[in-house]
N, C-alpha and C positions, 0 to 999 in steps of 0.2 A: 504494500500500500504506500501510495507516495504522498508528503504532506509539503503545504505550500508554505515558502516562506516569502516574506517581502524583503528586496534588497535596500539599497541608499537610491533616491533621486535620481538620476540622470537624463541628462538633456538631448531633447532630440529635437531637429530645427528653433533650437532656443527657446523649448517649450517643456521643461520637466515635468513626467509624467512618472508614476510607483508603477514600477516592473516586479514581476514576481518570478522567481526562482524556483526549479524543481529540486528537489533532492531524494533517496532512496535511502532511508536510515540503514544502519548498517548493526548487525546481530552488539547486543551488550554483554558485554567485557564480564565476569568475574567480580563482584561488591568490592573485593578488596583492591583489585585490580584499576576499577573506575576510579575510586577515591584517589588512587597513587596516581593516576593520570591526571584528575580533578586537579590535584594541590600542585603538581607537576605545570599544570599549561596556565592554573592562575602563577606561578611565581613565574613561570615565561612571559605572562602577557606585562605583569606589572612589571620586567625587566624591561622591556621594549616600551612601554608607555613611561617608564621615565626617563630611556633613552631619546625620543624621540619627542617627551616637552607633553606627550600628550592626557600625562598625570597632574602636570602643574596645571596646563589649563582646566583640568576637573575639578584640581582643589581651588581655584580662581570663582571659575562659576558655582562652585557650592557657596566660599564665602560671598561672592556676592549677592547669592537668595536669602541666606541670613542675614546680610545686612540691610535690603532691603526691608527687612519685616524686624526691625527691633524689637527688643524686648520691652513692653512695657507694664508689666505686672498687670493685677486686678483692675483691667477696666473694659467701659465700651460694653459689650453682652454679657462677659466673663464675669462679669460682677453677679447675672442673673445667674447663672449657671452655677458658681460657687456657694453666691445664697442658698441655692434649693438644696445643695448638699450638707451647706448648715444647719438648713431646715430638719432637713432628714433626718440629720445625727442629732437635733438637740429639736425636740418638737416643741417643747414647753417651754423654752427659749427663743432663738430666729423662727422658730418653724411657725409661730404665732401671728408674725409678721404677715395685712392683709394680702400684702400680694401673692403669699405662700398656699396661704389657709384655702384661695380662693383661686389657686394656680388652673389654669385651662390647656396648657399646652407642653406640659413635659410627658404627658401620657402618651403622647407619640415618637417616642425618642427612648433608645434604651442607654443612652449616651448619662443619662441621671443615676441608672445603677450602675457604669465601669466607673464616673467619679465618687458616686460612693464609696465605695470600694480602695479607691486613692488617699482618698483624703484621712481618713485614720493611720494610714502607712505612714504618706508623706509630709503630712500637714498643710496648710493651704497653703505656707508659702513652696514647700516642695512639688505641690502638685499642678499649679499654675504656670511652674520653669519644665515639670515631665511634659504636661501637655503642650508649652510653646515649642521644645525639642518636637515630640511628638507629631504636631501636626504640621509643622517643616519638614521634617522629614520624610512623611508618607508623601504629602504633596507635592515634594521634589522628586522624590522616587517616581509618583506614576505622572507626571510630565517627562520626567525622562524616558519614559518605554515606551511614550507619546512620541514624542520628537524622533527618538529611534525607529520607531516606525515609517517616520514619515524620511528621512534621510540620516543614515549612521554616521555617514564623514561628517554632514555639518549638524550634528545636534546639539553642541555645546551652543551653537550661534542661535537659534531656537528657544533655548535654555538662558541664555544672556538675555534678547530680546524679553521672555517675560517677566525677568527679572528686574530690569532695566526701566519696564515703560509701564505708565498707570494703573492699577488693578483697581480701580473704583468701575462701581456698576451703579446702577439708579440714579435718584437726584439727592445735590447736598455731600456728595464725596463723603456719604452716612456707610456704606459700606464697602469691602472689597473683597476679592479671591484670594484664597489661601493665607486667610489669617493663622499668628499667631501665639494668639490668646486662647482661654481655655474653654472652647465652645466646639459645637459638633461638626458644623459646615467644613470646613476642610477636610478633616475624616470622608465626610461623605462623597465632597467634590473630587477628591483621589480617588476615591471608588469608581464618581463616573468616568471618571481619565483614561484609568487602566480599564473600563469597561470598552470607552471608546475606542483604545488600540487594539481590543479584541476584535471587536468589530472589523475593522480593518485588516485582521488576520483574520478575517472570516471564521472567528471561533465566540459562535455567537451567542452556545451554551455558556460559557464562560463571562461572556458580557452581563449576561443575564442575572449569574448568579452575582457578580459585582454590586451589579444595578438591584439585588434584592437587600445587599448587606449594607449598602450604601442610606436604603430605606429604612433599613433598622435605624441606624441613626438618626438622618434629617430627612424627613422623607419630603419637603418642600424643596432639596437642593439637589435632590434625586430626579424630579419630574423633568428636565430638558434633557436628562439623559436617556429617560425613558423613552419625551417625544422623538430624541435622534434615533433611537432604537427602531420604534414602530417606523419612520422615512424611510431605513434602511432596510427594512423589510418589506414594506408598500413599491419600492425601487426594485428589488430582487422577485416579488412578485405581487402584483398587482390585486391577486386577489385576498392580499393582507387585507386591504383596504375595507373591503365588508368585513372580516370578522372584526376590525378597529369600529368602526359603525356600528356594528353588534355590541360592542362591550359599551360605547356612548348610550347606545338607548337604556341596554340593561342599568347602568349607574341613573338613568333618567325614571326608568318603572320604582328603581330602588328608593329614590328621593319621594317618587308619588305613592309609593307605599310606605312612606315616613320609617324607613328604617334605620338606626342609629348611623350620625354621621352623614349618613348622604339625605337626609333631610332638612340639611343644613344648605342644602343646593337651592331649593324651593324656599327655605324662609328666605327675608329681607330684613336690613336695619332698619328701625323704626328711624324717624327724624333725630329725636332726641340724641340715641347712639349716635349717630352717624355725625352729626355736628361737635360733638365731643373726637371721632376717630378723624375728622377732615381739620380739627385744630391742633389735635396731640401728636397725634401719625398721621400726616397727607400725604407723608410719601405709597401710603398703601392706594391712592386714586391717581391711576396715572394719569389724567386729564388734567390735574394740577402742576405735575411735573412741570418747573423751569426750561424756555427751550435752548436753552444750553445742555440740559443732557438728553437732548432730542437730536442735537446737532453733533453732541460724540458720539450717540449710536449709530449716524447717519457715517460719521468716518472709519466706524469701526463692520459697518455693511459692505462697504464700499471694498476695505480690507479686504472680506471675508470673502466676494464673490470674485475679485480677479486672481484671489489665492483659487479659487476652484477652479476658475479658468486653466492655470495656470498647471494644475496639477493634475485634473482632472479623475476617474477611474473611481475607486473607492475613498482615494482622500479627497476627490474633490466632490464627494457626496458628502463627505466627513462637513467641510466647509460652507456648502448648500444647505445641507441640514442644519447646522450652527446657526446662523443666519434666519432659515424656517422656524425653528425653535423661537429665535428671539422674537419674530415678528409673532407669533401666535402667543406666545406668552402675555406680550402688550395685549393684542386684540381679542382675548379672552378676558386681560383684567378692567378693560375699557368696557367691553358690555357687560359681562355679567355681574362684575366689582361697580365699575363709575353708573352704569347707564340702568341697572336693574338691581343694585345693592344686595345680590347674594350674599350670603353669609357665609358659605364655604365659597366661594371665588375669593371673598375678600380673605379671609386666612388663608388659604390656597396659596395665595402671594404668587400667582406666574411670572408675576412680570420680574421674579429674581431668576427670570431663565439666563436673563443678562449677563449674571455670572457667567457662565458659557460663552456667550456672545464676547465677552471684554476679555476671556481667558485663551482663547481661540484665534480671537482678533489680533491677537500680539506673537502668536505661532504665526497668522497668516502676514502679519507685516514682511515676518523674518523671510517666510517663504518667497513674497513677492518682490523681498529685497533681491535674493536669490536668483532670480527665473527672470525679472528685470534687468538687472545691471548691466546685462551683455546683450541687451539687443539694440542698442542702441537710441539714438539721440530723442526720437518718442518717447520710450521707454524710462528712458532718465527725466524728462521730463512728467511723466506721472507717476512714477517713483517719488519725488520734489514734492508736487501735488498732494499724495496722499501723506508724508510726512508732515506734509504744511500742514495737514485736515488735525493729525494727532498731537504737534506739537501745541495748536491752540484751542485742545481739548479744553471745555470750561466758556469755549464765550462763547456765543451767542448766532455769528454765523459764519465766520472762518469755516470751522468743519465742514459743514456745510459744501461753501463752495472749494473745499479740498476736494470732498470726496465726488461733485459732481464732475470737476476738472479732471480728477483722476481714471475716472471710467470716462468721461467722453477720450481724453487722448487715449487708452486703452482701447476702447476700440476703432480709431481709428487706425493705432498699431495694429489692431488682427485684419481691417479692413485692406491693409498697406495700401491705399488711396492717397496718404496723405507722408508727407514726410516734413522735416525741419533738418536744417544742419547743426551739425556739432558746436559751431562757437553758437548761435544762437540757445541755442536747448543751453549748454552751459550757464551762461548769463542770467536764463531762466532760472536756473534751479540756485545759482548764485542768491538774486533777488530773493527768491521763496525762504532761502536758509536764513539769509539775511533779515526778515522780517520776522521769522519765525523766534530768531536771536532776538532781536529786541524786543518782544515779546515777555522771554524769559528772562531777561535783563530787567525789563521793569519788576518783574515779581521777585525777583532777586535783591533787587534797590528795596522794597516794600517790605521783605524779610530781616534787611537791616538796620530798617528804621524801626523795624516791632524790635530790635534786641537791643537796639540801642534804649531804648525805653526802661530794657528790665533793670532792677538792683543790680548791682556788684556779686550779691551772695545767690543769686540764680544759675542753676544750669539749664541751659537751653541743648536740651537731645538733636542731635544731627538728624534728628527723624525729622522734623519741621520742617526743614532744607530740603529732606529727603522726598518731601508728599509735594511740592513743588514741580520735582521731576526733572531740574535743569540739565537742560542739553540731551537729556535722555534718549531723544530719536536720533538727534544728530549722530551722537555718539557711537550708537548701536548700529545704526547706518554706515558710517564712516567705518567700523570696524571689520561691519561684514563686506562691503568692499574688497577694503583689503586686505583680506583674507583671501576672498574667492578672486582676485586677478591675483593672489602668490606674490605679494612686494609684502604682506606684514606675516616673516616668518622668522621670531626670535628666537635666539638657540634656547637651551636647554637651562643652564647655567641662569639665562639672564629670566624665563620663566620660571625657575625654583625661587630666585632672590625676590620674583614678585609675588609668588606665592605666600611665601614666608610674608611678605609686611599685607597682605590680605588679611591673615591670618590672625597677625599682632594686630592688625586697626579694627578686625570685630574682635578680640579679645577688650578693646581696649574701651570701645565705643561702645558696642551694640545693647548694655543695660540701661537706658533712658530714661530709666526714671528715677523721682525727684528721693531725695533725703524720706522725708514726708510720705512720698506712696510706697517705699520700701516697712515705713514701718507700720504700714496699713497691712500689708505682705503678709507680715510677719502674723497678724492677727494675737501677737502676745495680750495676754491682760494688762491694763493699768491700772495697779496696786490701788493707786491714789484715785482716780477716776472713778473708779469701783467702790472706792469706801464713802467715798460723797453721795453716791446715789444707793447705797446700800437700804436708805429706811424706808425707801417706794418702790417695790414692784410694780411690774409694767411696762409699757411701749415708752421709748424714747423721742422726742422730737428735735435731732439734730438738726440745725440748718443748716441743709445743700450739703452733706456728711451723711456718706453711710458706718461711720465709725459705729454708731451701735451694734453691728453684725458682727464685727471683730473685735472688738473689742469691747465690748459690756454683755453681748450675747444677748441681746433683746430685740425686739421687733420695732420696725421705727414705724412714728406714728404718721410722717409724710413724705415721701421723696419721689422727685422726678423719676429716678427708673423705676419704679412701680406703674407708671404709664406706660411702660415698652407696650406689654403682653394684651392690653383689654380689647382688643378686635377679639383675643377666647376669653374673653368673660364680662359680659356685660353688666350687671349688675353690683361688680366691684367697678368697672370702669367708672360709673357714678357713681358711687361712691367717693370712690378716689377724687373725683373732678369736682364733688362737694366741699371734700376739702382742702383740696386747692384753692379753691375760686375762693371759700371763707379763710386762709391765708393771705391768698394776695390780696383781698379786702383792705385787713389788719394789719398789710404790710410787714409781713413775716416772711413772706415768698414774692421773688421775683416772677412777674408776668411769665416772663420769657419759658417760665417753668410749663406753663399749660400752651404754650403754642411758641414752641423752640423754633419754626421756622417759620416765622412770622412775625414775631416780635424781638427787637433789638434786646443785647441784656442789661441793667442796668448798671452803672460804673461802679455804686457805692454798696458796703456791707449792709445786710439786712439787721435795722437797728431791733431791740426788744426793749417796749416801754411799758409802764405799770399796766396801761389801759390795754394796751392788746393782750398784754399776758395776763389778765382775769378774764377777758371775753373767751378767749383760747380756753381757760381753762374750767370756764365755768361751764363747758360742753359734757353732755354725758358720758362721749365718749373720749374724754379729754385725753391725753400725755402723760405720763407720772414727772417728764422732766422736760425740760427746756433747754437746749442746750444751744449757747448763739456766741460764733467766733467773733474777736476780740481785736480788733486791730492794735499792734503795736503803739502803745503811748496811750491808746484808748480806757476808759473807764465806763464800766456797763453804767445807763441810768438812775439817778437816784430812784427809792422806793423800789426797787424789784429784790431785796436782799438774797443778791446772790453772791454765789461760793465761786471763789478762781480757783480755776484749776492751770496748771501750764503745761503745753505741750510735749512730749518729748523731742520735739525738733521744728522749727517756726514749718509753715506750712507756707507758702508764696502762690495766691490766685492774679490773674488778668480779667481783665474787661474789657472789651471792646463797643464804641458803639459810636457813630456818627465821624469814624474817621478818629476817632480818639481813643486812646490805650489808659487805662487805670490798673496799676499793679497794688497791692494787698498782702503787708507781710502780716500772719496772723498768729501768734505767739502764745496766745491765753485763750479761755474760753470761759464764759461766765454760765455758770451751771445752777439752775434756776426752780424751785419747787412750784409746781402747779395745787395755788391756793385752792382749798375743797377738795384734794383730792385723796 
């Protein structure tokens, strides 16, 4: 029986297409006999790959996928994910916490029992460094067997490319691919990866099971791998297509027979919900979406279909599909999310098919970088073009007209109708590089004027610089050039000595965060902290502080991420937005809190005065404590007699708002008893 394997790229009339290879396995060796070959032809290979540089550049592109993704401890989702394992291990403590009590979406994720599980070994600060290793690493691994797939010689260039260039999806640059913080999405999205490269070795059982483990996890960052899945079968045969039709009505009878879960198809948000979800979460209605990230999925389509062009066969279904995925994600969350407020469409979340679409999109730059370069002065011209579209990812309508510039000259290159010369096309792409530079120039100027702002005793993590992006396309462009014309081929020697300072500079850099989130980490007790609040049991109300989770082990009685999750749980979403809104009333909570993308934040600390902290506290379901940070030099209000506590290490916040920067050293905390309680 003979099995097919797939070789590297190669080019035919300047059009790289996946060739596949036969092979005739050959009888196996003796157990003992393989293993001595096994360990045999690895220390051969590794003798030859560091003979030839092509070790150093491995360890080049792993450190720079780590440095890409710094390390910065408990935050962002990780924060929800680690709570609910607080939860778990201490019920009658965090577990009490409303957002806990009243959770709606960890039942679908088995990713809640592996951190369970962790976090008594590790502790939470050990388990939020396994997990950032962790999901780096898988994530790296099945983009690498991705890339390999698609071309062996230049996969490290693939590999650099997504390393290199944006990984935000949606609006608000609120999320990206292959995080590494302690949450399930990257788990799952290396699932679909390595599923995808099965696909494409047409081993489809294998994909499947990927795509079932990947569901165990997240099963919202599973479904574009699923929809590539069903394409790739609909393509291979057609009469997919009815049994996929099949399985849509049956989920349609399922909903009209109110069976759990898929009767959540057929409800709808009442008004109420829905103006609470369209102020907290808007990013959930994509008809809201800013059209600036309308404009980088438009340059990231553009990517995505002259890569198909380009390669066509399986992987350029691979990149059709990609593409397919994204579009019907959106036009599923536009009608049955925006336009008929389903309630599973809207937790559904399709429109995170994206992921996909921006993880794909940055393989297929690398590829069109590739399959471009050498065709000359067209070619190089919408090569220019589509870089211009992703360097000025973010406004508004550059992308835009990158990505239509880029596919009209494209196909005017397949048309060959049309030509340009060489100095001109140059000039061209001179110009495009050029503006696209000062582009990143100005946000580079605008990065230095936020640090010039900060105290002396601040560190600013190179990740800041790093979400920026500067130069990122140029660079990766310019490398793989030359590369593939053979003028950038450094020996061996001078590749080990850059290895080595990669090495040193994420050893040296890549933990970013502050004094203050380190000792959040650590979730140690405060002796002192603890004895203050010793004589009231009950929920805490830190301000804009999840410190009661780790450090007092109590449920807090308001904080903005408790609005993540309420698209599954309505009835705490009001809740929660009750008291919020009688917060920000009383001037205890910044606006910004109930509608983060919408409302500016405010520059100054949230003060606590006698009069709000009896209104506060004269609620039934008040607080036992008050807990409101303390600016440097400051003195809490007269008449609140409260207790200072001092921090173990100042704590340093920013503001931003109107074009103006307010920083915040915060050193104390005034720790406050809720009268009547």
């Amino acid at each position: 029986m003979r099995r097919c394997a797939p070789s590297r790229i190669y080019a035919k009339d300047q059009m790289p297409r996946l060739i596949l290879s036969f092979d005739t396995p050959a009888p196996r060796p003796a157990t003992a006999l393989l293993a001595w070959r096994s360990a045999a032809t690895l220390i051969d290979m590794l003798h030859r790959s560091i003979k030839d540089g092509s070790f150093f550049v491995a360890v080049m592109i792993i450190t720079l996928w780590v440095l890409s993704r710094p390390f910065a401890g408990i935050t962002g989702d990780a924060t929800i994910y680690i709570g609910r394992a607080l939860a778990d291990l201490d019920p009658n403590g965090v577990g009490r916490d409303l957002m806990f009590v009243h959770d709606g979406q960890s039942q679908f994720s088995l990713f809640g029992l592996l951190i369970d599980r962790l976090l008594p070994i590790f502790g939470v600060g050990g388990t939020r460094l396994v997990f950032a290793a962790l999901n780096l690493g898988v994530w790296f691994t099945a983009m690498t067997i991705l890339a390999r797939r698609l071309t062996k010689e230049h996969a490290f260039l693939i590999l650099a490319f997504v390393a290199l260039l944006p990984p935000f999806y949606g609006p608000y640059a609120l999320l990206r691919f292959g995080e590494q913080i302690a949450v399930p999405r990257p788990l799952a999205e290396a699932c679909v990866l390595a599923a995808l490269a099965a696909l494409i070795g047409k081993r489809d059982m294998l994909a499947l099971a990927l795509l079932a483990l990947g569901g165990l996890l997240h099963p919202i960052m599973v479904m574009p791998g699923l929809l590539a899945f069903s394409i790739f079968l609909c393509a291979r045969d057609r009469r997919w297509i009815v049994a996929i039709l099949a399985l849509g009505l049956a989920i349609f009878v399922a909903a009209l027979l109110g069976l759990p879960l898929f009767n959540r198809l057929t409800q709808t948000v009442d008004p109420q919900w829905r103006m609470l979800l369209e102020t907290r979460n808007i990013y959930l209605f994509v008809s809201r979406w800013p059209i600036e990230t309308y404009a980088t999925v438009a340059a990231q389509m553009a990517t995505l279909l002259i890569a198909a062009d380009l390669t066509r066969g399986r992987v350029g279904l691979l990149f059709l599909a990609t593409a397919g995925v994204g579009l019907i994600g959106l036009a599923v969350s536009w009608i049955g999310g925006d336009l008929l407020g389903s309630v599973l469409i809207l937790q559904a979340q399709l429109w995170r098919s994206l992921w996909l679409v921006s993880a794909l999109a940055a393989v297929a730059l690398a590829v069109c970088t590739m399959g471009l370069w050498r065709q000359g002065p067209i070619a190089w011209v919408s090569l220019a073009f589509l870089a211009f579209g992703w360097i000025y990812a973010g406004d508004a309508i550059a992308p835009f007209c990158g990505a239509t510039a880029s596919l009209g000259l494209y196909i005017a290159l397949k048309s060959g109708r049309f030509s340009i010369r060489p100095a001109p096309a140059l000039v061209g792409v001179a110009v495009l590089l050029l503006m696209g530079l000062a582009w990143k120039a100005e946000q580079i100027v605008g990065f230095l004027q936020f640090v010039a702002t900060a105290p002396p005793q601040v560190h600013i993590g190179y990740h800041m610089l790093w979400d920026i992006h500067a130069l990122s396309v140029v660079i990766a462009i310019a490398v793989a050039g030359l590369t593939l014309n053979g003028t950038f081929r450094p020996k061996p020697p001078l590749l080990a000595a850059a290895s080595v300072g990669f090495l040193a500079l994420t050893a040296c850099v890549w933990d970013t965060r502050s004094l203050y989130q380190k000792r959040i980490d650590e979730a140690a007790d405060q002796p002192a902290l603890s004895a203050l609040t010793a004589g009231r049991p009950g929920p805490v109300f830190w301000i804009d502080g999840l410190e009661p989770w780790y450090w007092l082990h109590r449920p807090h009685w308001g904080h903005r991420i408790q609005g993540a999750g309420i698209v599954f749980a309505r009835d705490f979403g009001l809740q929660w937005e009750a008291r919020m809104t009688f917060l920000t009333e009383l001037g205890l909570a910044d606006p910004n809190l109930l509608a983060p993308w919408s409302t500016p934040m405010r520059l100054g600390l949230v003060e606590v005065t006698p009069e709000s902290r009896d209104r506060l506290c004269s609620r039934p379901d008040a607080p036992s404590w008050i807990i409101a940070p303390l600016e440097s030099g400051v003195e809490p209000a007269a008449g609140l007699n409260a207790k200072i506590w001092t921090a173990p290490v100042p704590l340093y916040q920013f503001a931003q708002a109107d074009g103006e920067t307010v920083w915040h050293e915060i050193d104390r905390y005034a720790v406050i008893a809720c009268a009547g309680t």
